[in-house]
C-alpha positions in Angstrom: 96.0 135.9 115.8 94.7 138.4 112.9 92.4 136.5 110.2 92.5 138.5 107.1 89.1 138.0 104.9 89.9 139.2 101.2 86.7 139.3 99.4 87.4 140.2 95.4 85.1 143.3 94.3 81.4 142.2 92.4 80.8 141.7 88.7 81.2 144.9 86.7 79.7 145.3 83.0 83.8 144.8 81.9 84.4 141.9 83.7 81.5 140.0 81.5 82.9 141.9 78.4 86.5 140.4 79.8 88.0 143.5 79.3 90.8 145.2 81.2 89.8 147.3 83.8 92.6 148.4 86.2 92.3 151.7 87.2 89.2 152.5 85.3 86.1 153.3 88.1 83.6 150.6 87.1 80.6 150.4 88.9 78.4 147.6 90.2 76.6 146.0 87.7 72.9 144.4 88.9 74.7 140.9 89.4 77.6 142.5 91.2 75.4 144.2 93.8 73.8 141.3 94.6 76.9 139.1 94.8 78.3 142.1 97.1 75.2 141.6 98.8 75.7 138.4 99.7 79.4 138.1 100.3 79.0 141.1 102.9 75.7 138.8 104.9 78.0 135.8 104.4 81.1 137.6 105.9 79.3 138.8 108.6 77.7 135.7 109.5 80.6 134.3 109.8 83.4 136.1 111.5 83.2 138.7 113.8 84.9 141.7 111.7 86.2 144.6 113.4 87.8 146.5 110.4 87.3 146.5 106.9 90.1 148.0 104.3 89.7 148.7 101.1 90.4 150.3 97.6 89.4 153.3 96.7 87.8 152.2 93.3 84.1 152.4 93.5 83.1 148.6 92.8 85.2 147.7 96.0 84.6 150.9 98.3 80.3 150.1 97.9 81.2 146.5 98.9 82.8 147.5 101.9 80.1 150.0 102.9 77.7 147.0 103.4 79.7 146.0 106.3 78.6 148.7 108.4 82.2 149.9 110.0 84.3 152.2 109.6 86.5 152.0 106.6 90.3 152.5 105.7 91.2 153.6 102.6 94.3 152.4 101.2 95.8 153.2 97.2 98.2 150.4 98.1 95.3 148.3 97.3 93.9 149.7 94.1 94.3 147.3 90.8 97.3 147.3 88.5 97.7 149.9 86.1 97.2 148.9 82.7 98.5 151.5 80.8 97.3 151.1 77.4 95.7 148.1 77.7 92.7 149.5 79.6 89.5 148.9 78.4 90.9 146.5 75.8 89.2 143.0 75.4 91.5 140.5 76.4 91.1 138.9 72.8 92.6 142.2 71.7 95.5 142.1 73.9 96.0 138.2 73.1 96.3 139.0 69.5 98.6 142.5 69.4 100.8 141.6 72.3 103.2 138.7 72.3 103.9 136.8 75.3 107.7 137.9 77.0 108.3 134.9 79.0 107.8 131.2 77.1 107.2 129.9 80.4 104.6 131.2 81.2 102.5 132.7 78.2 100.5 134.9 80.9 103.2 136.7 81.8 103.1 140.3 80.0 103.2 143.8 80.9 101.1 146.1 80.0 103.1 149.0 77.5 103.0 152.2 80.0 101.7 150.5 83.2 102.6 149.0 86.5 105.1 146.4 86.2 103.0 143.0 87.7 106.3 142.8 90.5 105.0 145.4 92.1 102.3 144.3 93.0 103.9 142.2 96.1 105.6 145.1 97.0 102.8 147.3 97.6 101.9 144.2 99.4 104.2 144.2 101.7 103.7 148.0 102.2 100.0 147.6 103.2 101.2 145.0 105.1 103.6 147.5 107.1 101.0 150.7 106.9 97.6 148.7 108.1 99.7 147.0 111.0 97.9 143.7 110.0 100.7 141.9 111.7 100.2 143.8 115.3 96.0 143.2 114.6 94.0 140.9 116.4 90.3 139.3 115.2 88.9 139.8 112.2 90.0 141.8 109.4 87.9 142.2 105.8 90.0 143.7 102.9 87.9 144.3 99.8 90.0 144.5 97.0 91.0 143.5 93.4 92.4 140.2 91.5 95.5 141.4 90.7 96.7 143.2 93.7 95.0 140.6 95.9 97.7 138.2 94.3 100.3 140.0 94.9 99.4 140.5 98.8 98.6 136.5 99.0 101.9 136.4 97.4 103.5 139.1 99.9 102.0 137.4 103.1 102.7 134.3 101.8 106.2 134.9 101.1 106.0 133.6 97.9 108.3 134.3 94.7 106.4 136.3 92.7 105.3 133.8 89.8 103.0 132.3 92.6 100.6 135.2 91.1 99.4 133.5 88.4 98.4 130.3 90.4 96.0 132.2 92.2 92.3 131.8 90.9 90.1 134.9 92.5 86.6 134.8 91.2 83.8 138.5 92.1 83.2 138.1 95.4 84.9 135.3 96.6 86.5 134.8 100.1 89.9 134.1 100.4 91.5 134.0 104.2 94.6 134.1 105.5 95.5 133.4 109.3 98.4 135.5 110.6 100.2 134.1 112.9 103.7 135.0 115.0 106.2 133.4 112.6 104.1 132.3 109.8 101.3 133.3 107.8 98.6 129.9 106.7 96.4 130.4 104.1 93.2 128.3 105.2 90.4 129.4 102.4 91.1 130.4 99.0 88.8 131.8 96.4 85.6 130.2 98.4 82.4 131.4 96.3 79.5 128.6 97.8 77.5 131.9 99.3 77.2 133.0 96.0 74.6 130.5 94.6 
């Protein structure tokens, strides 16, 4: 059996703003080195990790280093594109761009970036390319909100509107167990180490 550890990236200045980073290489702020601080002790006081993956945006790859491994790289993992919403406040985005699905007033894509679908298909392509399902022991992938949904979604076997029932706070721990035949989620979006 694999356990995957997802641990979200720390606090960055745009995150407090609530602005739209996506692509955009945000450091650290002071809060989000010390929540990467402590997710990394709490990680590694916990599990006994033998590989760490992760973006390559900088606010995920120096939470990563703290684990002391070697790490994989992977741009399957990086955030969504935002296209032109990038750096926008959300309140900006709220007011210029109408929701597209009245089920779900969430729902929108951004005007020149990635569709949020794809996001469970890169999924499933880290899933194929790290070999996560051929892995034993612990695993820790530090990555972002939005393409950590769409993995949970991909490992999950979810449709993807599951996305947007997933709450993944800076720094919180969310496992999955990998099993032959089925995938369990057993921890989602745990952030107690944090306080």
């Amino acid at each position: 059996m694999t356990r995957l550890i997802m641990i979200r990236h720390g606090e960055t200045s745009w995150n407090v703003e609530n602005r739209k980073q996506g692509r955009n290489d945000q450091p650290l702020n002071s809060k989000g080195e010390i929540q990467a601080k402590l997710v990394a002790d709490y990680a590694k006081s916990k599990y006994q990790i033998e590989r760490v993956w992760t973006s390559p945006l900088k606010r995920c790859s120096d939470t990563a280093e703290l684990f002391n491994l070697p790490v994989s790289i992977s741009d399957l993992l990086i955030e969504i594109d935002y296209g032109e919403w990038e750096g926008m406040l959300q309140s900006e985005i709220d007011s210029k761009y109408p929701a597209q699905d009245q089920r779900n007033s969430t729902w929108r894509e951004a005007p020149g970036g990635e569709k949020k679908s794809n996001l469970p298909i890169r999924g499933r392509k880290w899933i194929e390319e790290s070999m996560i399902n051929d892995q034993q022991g612990d695993v820790v992938l530090v990555g972002h909100g939005g393409s950590m949904k769409g993995l949970l979604v991909a490992l999950l076997e979810l449709p993807d509107y599951a996305m947007d029932s997933f709450q993944i706070d800076n720094c919180s721990v969310t496992t999955v167990e990998i099993r032959e035949g089925v995938n369990v989620l057993t921890v989602l979006n745990y952030t107690a180490h944090l306080i």
